[in-house]
ROTIFI-314478 format. One record per residue (C-alpha): residue in one letter; x, y, z. Coordinates in steps of 0.5 Angstrom, whole numbers, padded with zeros to 4 digits, always signed. Layout:
// ROTIFI-314478
aXYZ ...
// end
This chain:
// ROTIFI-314478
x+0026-0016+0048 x+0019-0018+0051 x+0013-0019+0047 x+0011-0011+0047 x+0017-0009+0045 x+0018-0014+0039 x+0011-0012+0037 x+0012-0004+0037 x+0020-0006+0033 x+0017-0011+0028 x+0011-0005+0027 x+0017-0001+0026 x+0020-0005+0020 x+0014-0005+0017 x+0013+0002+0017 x+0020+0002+0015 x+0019-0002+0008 x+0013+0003+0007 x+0018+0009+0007 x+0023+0004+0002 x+0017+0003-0003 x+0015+0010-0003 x+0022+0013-0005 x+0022+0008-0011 x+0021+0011-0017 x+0015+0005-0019 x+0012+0007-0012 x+0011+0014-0011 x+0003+0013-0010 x+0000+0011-0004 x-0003+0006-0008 x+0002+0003-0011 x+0007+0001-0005 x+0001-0002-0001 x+0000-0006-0007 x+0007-0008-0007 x+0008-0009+0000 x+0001-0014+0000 x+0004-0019-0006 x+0012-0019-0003 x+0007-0021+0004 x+0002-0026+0000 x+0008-0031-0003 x+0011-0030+0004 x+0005-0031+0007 x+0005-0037+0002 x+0012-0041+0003 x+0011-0041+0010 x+0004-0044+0009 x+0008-0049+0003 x+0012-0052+0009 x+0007-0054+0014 x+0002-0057+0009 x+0009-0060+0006 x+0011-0062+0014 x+0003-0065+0015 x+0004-0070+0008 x+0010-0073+0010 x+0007-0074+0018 x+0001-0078+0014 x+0005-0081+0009 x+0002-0077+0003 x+0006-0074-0003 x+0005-0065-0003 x+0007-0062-0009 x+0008-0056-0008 x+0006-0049-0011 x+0012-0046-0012 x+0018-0050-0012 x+0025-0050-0014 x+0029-0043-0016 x+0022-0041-0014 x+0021-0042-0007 x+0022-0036-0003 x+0027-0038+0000 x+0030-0040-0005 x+0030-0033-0009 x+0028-0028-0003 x+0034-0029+0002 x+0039-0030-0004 x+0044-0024-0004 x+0043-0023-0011 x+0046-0017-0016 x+0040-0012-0016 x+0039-0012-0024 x+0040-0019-0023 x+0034-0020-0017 x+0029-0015-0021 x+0030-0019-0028 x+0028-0025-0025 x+0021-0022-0022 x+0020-0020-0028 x+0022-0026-0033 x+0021-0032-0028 x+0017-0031-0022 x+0011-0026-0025 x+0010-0030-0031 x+0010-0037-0027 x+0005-0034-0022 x+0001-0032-0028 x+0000-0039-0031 x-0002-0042-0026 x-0009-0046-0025 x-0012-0053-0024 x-0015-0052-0017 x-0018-0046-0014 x-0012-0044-0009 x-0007-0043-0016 x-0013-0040-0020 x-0013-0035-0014 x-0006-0033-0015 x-0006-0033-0023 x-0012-0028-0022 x-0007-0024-0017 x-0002-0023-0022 x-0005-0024-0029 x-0010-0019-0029 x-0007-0013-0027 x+0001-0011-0029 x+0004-0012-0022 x+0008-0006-0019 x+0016-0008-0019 x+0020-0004-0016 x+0025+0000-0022 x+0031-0001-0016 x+0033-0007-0014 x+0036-0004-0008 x+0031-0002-0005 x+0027-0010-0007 x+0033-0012-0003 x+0032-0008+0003 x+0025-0010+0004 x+0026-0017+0002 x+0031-0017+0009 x+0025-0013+0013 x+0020-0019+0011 x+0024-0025+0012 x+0025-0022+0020 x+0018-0024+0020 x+0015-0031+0023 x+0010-0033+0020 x+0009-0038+0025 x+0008-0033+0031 x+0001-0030+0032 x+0004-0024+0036 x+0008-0023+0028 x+0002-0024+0025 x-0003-0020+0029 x+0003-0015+0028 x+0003-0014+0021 x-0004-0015+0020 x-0005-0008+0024 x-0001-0004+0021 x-0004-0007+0014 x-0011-0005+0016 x-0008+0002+0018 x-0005+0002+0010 x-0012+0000+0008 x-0014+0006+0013 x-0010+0011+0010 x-0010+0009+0002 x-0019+0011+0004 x-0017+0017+0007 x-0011+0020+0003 x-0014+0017-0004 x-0020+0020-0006 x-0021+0013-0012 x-0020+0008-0007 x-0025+0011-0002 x-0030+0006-0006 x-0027+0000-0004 x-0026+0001+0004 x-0031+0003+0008 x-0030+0006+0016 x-0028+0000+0020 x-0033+0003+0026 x-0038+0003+0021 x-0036-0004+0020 x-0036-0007+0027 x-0043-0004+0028 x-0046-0008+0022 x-0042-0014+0024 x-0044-0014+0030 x-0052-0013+0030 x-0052-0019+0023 x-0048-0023+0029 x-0046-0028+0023 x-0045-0036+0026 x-0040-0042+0025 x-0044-0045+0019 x-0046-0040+0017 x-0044-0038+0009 x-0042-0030+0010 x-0043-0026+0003 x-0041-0019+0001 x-0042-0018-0007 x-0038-0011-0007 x-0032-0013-0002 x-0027-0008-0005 x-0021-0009+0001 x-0025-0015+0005 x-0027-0011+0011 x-0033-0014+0013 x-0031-0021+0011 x-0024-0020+0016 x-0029-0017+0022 x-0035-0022+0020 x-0028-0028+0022 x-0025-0024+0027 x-0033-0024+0030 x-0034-0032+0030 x-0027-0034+0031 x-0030-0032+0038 x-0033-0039+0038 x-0029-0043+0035 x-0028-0049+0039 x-0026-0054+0035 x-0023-0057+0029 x-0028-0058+0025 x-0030-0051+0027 x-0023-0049+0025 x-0024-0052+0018 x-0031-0049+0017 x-0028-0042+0018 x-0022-0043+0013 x-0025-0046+0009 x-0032-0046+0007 x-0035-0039+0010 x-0032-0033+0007 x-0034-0031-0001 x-0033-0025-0004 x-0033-0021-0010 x-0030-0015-0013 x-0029-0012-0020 x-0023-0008-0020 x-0017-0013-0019 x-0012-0009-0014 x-0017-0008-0009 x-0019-0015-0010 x-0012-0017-0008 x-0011-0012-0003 x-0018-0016+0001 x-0015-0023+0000 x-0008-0021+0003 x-0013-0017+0008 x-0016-0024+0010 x-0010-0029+0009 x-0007-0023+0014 x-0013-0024+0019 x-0012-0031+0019 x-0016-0034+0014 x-0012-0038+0009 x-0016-0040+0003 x-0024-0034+0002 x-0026-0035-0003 x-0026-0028-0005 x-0025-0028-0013 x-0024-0022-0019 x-0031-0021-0022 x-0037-0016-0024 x-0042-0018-0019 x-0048-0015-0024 x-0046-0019-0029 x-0050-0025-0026 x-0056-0026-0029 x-0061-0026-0022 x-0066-0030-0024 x-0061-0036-0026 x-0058-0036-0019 x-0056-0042-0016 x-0051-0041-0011 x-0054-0038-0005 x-0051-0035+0003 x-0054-0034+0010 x-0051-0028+0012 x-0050-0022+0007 x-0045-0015+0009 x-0043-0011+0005 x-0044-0003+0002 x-0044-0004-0005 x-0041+0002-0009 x-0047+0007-0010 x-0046+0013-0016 x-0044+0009-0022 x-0049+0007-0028 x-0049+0000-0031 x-0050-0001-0038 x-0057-0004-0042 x-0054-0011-0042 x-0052-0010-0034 x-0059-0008-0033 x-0062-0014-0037 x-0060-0018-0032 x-0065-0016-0026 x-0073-0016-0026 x-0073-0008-0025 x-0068-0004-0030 x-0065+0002-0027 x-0058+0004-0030 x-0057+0006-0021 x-0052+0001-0018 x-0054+0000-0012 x-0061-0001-0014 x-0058-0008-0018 x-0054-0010-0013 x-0060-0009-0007 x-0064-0013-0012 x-0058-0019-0013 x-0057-0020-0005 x-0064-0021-0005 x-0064-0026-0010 x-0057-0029-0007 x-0060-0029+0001 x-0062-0037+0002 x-0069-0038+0002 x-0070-0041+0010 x-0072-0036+0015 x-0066-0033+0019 x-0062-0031+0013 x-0061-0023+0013 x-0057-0018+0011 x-0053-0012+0013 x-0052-0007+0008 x-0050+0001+0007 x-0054+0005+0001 x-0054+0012+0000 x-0060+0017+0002 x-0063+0016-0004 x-0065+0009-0004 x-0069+0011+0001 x-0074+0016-0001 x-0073+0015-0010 x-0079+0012-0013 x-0080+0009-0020 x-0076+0003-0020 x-0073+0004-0013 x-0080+0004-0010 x-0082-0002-0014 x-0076-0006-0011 x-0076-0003-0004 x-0084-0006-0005 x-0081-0013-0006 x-0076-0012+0000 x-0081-0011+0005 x-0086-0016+0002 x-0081-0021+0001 x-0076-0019+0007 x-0077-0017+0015 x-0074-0010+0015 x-0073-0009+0021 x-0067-0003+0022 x-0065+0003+0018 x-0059+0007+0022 x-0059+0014+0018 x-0051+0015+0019 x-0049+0023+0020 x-0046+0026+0014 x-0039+0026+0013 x-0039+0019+0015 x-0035+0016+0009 x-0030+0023+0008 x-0026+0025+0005 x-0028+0022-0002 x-0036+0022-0001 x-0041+0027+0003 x-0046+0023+0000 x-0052+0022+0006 x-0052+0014+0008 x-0056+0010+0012 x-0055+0002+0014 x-0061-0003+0013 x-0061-0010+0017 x-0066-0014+0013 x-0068-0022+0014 x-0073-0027+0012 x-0078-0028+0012 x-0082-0024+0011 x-0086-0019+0010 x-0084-0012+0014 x-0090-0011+0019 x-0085-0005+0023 x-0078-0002+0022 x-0074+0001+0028 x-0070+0008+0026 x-0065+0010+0030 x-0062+0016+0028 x-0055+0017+0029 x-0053+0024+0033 x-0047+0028+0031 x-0042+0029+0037 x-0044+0036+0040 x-0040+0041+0037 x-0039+0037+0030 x-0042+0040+0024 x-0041+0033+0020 x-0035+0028+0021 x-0030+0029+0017 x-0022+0027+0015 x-0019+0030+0022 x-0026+0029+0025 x-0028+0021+0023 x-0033+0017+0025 x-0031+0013+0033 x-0034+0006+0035 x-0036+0011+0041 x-0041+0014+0037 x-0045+0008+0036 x-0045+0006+0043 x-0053+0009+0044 x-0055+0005+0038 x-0052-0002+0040 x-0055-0001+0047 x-0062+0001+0044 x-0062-0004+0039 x-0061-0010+0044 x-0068-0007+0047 x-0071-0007+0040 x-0068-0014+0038 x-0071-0016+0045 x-0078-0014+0044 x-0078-0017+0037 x-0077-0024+0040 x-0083-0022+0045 x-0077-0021+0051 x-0079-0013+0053 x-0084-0008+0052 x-0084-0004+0045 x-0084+0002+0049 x-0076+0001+0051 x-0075+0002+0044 x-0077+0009+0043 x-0072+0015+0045 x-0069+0022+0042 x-0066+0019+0037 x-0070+0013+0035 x-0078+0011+0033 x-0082+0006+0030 x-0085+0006+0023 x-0091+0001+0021 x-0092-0002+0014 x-0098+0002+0014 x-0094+0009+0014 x-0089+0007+0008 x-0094+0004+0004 x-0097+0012+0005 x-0091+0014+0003 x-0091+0011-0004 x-0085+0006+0000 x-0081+0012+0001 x-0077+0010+0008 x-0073+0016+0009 x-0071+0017+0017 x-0076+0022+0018 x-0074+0023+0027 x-0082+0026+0029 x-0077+0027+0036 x-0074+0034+0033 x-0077+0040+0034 x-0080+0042+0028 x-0075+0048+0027 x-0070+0043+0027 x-0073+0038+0022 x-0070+0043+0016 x-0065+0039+0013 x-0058+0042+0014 x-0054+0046+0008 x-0051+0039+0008 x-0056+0034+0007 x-0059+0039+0002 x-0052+0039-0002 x-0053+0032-0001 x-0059+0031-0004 x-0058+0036-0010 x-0052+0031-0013 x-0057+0026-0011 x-0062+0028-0015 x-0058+0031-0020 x-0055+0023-0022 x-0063+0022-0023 x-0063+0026-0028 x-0057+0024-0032 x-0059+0017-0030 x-0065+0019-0034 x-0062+0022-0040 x-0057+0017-0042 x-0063+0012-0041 x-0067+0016-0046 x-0061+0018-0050 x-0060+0009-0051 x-0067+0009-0054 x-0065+0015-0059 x-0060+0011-0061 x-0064+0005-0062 x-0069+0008-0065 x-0065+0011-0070 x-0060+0005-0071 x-0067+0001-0072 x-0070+0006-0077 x-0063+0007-0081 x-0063-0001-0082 x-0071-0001-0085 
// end
């Protein structure tokens, strides 16, 4: 076979392994094959890694004590023609429990934490573990072209686990949404790359894909592999599901661990990155002990995670972010108009990408934008761009999603607003149907509210549509229950206080 027909059959299998998960009684849920899938890939993805650094010891006359080693190893266990009782009872009673008590060093932490958090999805037959077990051990790890292979269909998984599961559409974000933001924050080799909220590691997999282009030497490839990408993610499965995403992706050690970001007090902050991407999950509410960890207190997540990016970017000019938040954040006041006052007095707001609604379907309509920030500080003008809809298109939507075609015009005018912010063309150039400039002075007017407000419409065209008012609505109303839970815990204190006097 020639190397495009090995791809397409090796894809094939892949797909072939999904459907034997999927009529397993323990998999029946996309989720749950996927999920599957992903651990059976990892300790492959792991064996094979084992045997090279194994290999490079003894070449340098080195001891390697291998992470799995015995009955253990995948080839010792995996390609065995066991019994099927006797194959599912040996994941469950020796592999699982040995991988859960792992630790001593930051790769077997991150494996104990991949299995000791959550209960890991097991196939019920073993039948069915066998057949996939055979499609698995048909892949070459060493070979780029199967690495590549699995890797697309893995993010076509991830792609269809965001689209066909409402839940999981908060921990994957549109790829196209990704590669534009990557590529305006255009994150360096030595450079640290940060995302709080990665949920399946989308911007940390495109964020190496993007400086992987100027890797040139080893030193540059120890730097991406190991001292680079770091994520959080409170959830454990889509933490999972993005440290296969990047191993897949070629990185063999991120630094992505299972953690509650908000639980980290910012102003006792140490560890701080270059480069922050990331679109945070926005409509959740965040407890009083959560709230105490930021100098303005809001139950509103993505109001306390823009305040810890702000703490966690380093403080030395060129550090610079590049996040989504909903609508909202944009025009709320109170404590969101107190925090957007120390982004703009502490950072350069230079962009505000207002995405069309629907980009984020199915699982939310809430109306986004994407802000690109950096030090130093403060925010003289902001560039808007207000990204069309396709002609004929009301709003994106799961038959109709969000294309990197429809970001060509902003990443063509965003080179010439970039350009003019490093004094290398005329600020003129930057302005157009969809884009305008908005100084510091006019937010301040505003009460510091930065809502894409497009002066090129005409003014019958300024009214929002049915859609963003909808948006809006459900905007507002979690506003006002944000509100009520907050007056209804000062009652509950009050009254506790009072009942122990």
């Amino acid at each position: 076979m020639n190397g495009p027909q090995t791809r397409e059959a090796l894809a094939n299998e892949m797909w072939r392994a999904c459907d034997i998960l999927r009529r397993d009684n323990n998999c029946s849920g996309v989720m749950e094959y996927i999920e599957h899938l992903a651990w059976l890939l990892f300790l492959r993805f792991l064996d094979a890694h084992e045997e090279e650094w194994e290999n490079q010891a003894q070449l340098a006359g080195r001891t390697y004590s291998r992470i799995l080693d015995g009955d253990l190893r995948w080839s010792n266990w995996a390609t065995k023609d066991w019994p099927a009782d006797q194959l599912i009872e040996f994941v469950h009673s020796r592999l699982i429990p040995y991988l859960e008590s792992l630790g001593g060093d930051p790769l077997r932490e991150t494996i104990r934490s991949v299995f000791a958090e959550r209960n890991v999805i097991v196939c019920a037959s073993g039948y069915n573990l066998k057949e996939v077990l055979v499609i698995i051990n048909g892949i070459d790890f060493n070979s780029q072209d199967d690495i590549f292979t699995v890797s697309q269909v893995y993010e076509e998984l991830l792609r269809r686990l965001g689209s066909e599961n409402r839940l999981a559409g908060e921990f994957y974000t549109p790829r196209p949404v990704v590669r534009f933001m990557v590529e305006l924050v255009d994150p360096k080799i030595g450079e640290t790359v940060y995302d709080p909220a990665c949920g399946t590691c989308g911007f940390l997999a495109q964020a190496y894909l993007w400086m992987k282009r100027d890797e040139r030497t080893l030193e540059d490839h120890k730097t991406l592999q190991h001292k680079t990408f770091f994520g959080q993610e409170k959830k454990p499965v889509p933490a999972f599901l993005g440290l296969m995403n990047m191993v897949l992706h070629g990185v063999t050690a991120p630094g992505v661990m299972r953690r509650n970001t908000l639980e980290e007090n910012v102003r006792t902050v140490t560890e701080r990155y270059d480069v922050v991407l990331t679109n945070p999950p926005f409509g959740g509410i965040e407890g009083r002990h959560i709230q105490g960890n930021f100098p303005v207190q809001s139950s509103a997540t993505e109001l306390l995670f823009l305040q810890h990016i702000m703490k966690k970017l380093k403080p030395r000019d060129g550090a610079r972010c590049g996040m989504v938040v909903p609508e909202g954040t944009l025009f709320r006041s109170g404590a969101f108009a107190d925090v957007k006052r120390d982004l703009l007095d502490q950072f350069n707001l230079h962009t505000v990408v207002s995405l069309p609604p629907g980009t984020f379907a199915p699982y939310s309509d809430v109306k986004t934008a994407l802000l690109f920030f950096e030090r130093p500080g403060p925010t003289k003008e902001t560039w808007y761009y207000e990204l069309p809809l396709p002609e004929g298109l009301k709003k994106f939507s799961k038959g109709s999603p969000i294309q990197d075609e429809h970001f060509a015009e902003a990443r063509s005018l965003w080179k010439v607003w970039d350009a003019y912010r490093k004094g290398e063309g005329p600020r003129e150039a930057c302005f157009s149907e969809h884009s305008w400039i908005v100084t510091i002075e006019e937010v301040k007017r505003r009460g510091y509210d930065l809502t894409p407000r497009n002066p090129n419409r005409p003014q019958a065209e300024t009214l929002p549509s049915p859609v963003e008012i909808l948006a809006g609505l459900l905007e507002r109303e979690r506003e006002i229950l944000s509100i009520i839970e907050e007056l209804d815990a000062i009652l509950i204190n009050d009254k506790n206080g009072g009942a122990s006097v």
